[in-house]
Every structure is written in structure tokens, then in C-alpha cells.
C-alpha positions as CSV (number, residue, x, y, z in Angstrom):
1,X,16.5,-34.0,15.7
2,X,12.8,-32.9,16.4
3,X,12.7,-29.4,15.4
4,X,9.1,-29.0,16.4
5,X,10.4,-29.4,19.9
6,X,8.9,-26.4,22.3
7,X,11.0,-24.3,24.7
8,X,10.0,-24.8,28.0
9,X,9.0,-21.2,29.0
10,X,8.1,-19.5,25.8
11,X,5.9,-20.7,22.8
12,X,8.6,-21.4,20.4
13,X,9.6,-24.7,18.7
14,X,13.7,-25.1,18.2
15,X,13.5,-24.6,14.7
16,X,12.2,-21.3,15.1
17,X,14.8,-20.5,17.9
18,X,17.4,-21.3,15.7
19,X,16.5,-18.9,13.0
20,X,16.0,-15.9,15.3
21,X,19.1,-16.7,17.5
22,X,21.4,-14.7,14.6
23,X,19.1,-11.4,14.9
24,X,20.9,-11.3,18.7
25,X,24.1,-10.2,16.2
26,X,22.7,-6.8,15.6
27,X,22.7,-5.9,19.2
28,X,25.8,-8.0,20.9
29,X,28.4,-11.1,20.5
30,X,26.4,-14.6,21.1
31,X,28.5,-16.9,23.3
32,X,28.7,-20.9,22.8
33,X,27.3,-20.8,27.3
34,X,24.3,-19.0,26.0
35,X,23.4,-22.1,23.2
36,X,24.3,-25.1,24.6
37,X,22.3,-24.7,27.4
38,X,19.1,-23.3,26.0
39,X,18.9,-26.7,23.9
40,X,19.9,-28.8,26.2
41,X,17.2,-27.3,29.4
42,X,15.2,-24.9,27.3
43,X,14.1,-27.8,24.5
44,X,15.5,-30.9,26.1
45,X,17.8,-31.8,23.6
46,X,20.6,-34.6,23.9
47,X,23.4,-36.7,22.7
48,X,23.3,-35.9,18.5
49,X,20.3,-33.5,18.7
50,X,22.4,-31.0,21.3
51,X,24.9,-31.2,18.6
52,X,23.0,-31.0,15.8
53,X,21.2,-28.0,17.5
54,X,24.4,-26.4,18.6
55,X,26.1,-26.3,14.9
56,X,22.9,-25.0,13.4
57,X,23.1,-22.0,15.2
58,X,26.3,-21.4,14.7
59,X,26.0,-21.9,11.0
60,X,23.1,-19.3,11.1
61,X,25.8,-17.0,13.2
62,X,28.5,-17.2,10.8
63,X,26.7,-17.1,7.8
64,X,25.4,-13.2,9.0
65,X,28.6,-12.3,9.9
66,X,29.7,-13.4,12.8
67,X,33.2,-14.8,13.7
68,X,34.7,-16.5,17.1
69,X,36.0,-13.5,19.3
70,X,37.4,-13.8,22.8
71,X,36.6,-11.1,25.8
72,X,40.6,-9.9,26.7
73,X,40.9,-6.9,28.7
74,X,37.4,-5.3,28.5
75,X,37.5,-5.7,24.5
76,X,36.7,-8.2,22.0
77,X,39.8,-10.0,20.3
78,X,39.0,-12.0,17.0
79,X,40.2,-15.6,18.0
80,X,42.1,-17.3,14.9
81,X,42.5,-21.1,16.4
82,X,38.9,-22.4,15.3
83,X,39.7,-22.0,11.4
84,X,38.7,-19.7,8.8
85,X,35.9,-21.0,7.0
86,X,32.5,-21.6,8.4
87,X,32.7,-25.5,8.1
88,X,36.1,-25.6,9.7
89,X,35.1,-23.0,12.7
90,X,32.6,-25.1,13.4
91,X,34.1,-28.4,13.4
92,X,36.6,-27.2,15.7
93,X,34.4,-25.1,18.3
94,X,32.3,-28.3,18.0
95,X,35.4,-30.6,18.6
96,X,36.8,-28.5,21.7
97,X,33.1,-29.0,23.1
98,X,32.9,-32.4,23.1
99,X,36.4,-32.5,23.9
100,X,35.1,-31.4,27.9
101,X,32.6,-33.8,28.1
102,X,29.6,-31.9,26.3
103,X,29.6,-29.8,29.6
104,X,27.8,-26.8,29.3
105,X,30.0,-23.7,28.8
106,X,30.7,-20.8,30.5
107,X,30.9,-17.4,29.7
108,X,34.7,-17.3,29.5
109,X,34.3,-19.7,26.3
110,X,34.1,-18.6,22.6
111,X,31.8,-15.9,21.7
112,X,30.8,-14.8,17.9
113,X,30.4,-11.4,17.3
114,X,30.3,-9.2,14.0
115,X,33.3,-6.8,12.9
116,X,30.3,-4.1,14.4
117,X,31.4,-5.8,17.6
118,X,35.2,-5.8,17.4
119,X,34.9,-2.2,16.9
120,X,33.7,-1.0,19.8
């Protein structure tokens, strides 16, 4: 994985995408549509890199807080069936991907979101 890369649009290598990408926390839920596809179009990632992009991210989600979460009913729901521990979550959010043909996602797929999140 190159993670000098640069997006296509903005003057930012994937490395430095990947660290901000967890300050989007403070002000909504990331979902797995909005990733996948800005490292696969945005950087023009591939194969292992899109998935080595994809769970870098969403170690740098879950490490500041974030958890899977479903949109049910105008709310957020926590969603229990990707695991409890960050390794596991990923490994099975990664699995289900890759499990549809490393499509890219749409927004009715797993979001992470903070308890600030749930809350509301």
C-alpha cells in the first residue's frame, strides 16, 4: 500500500486522509459507503491496498470511540453482529464486504458513530 498516494481533487496523500477521517466523529457517524469509495476513486486504490485502506480507517474510528450503528427509524441503533472488540469488528465488517464482491457500499450499510451519536 502506497500511502503517499494523492487524492484526486484535494492535495492530500492517503496517509494523511486516514488520520483525519476519525475527526468526522466529533460532528456525525462515518459510514463504510463513505470509505470504500474515497480509496478506491479518490486515491485509486485496489485489490489488498482498498482493503488495507478500508481497515485502517476503521481502526482509527474505533480506537476514538466509535462503534458499528445502524440507521432504524430516524435514530441510530448500536449494531451487535460485527463483534465486540476492535480486531473482531473489523474482521467481520471486512468479511461481509468482501463477502458482496468488494462492491462499493451504500448508505443503508454499517455506519460507526460515537455513544455522542446514539444519544441524539
Amino acid at each position: 500500500m502506497d500511502w503517499n498516494k494523492r487524492h484526486r481533487s484535494h492535495e492530500i496523500s492517503a496517509a494523511e486522509w486516514v488520520a483525519l477521517a476519525p475527526n468526522e466523529l466529533d460532528v456525525d457517524a462515518v459510514g463504510l459507503w463513505q470509505i470504500i469509495p474515497v480509496g478506491r476513486h479518490e486515491f485509486g486504490l485496489d485489490g489488498e491496498d482498498i482493503e488495507t485502506f478500508t481497515r485502517t480507517v476503521l481502526k482509527g474510528l474505533l480506537a476514538k470511540g466509535a462503534s458499528p450503528i445502524t440507521g432504524r427509524d430516524k435514530i441510530w441503533v448500536a449494531e451487535q453482529k460485527y463483534g465486540t472488540g476492535p480486531e473482531e469488528i473489523i474482521e467481520t465488517v471486512v468479511k461481509v464486504w468482501l463477502s458482496k464482491g468488494m462492491r462499493d457500499p451504500d448508505i443503508g450499510d454499517v455506519w460507526f458513530g460515537t455513544t455522542a451519536v446514539l444519544e441524539e
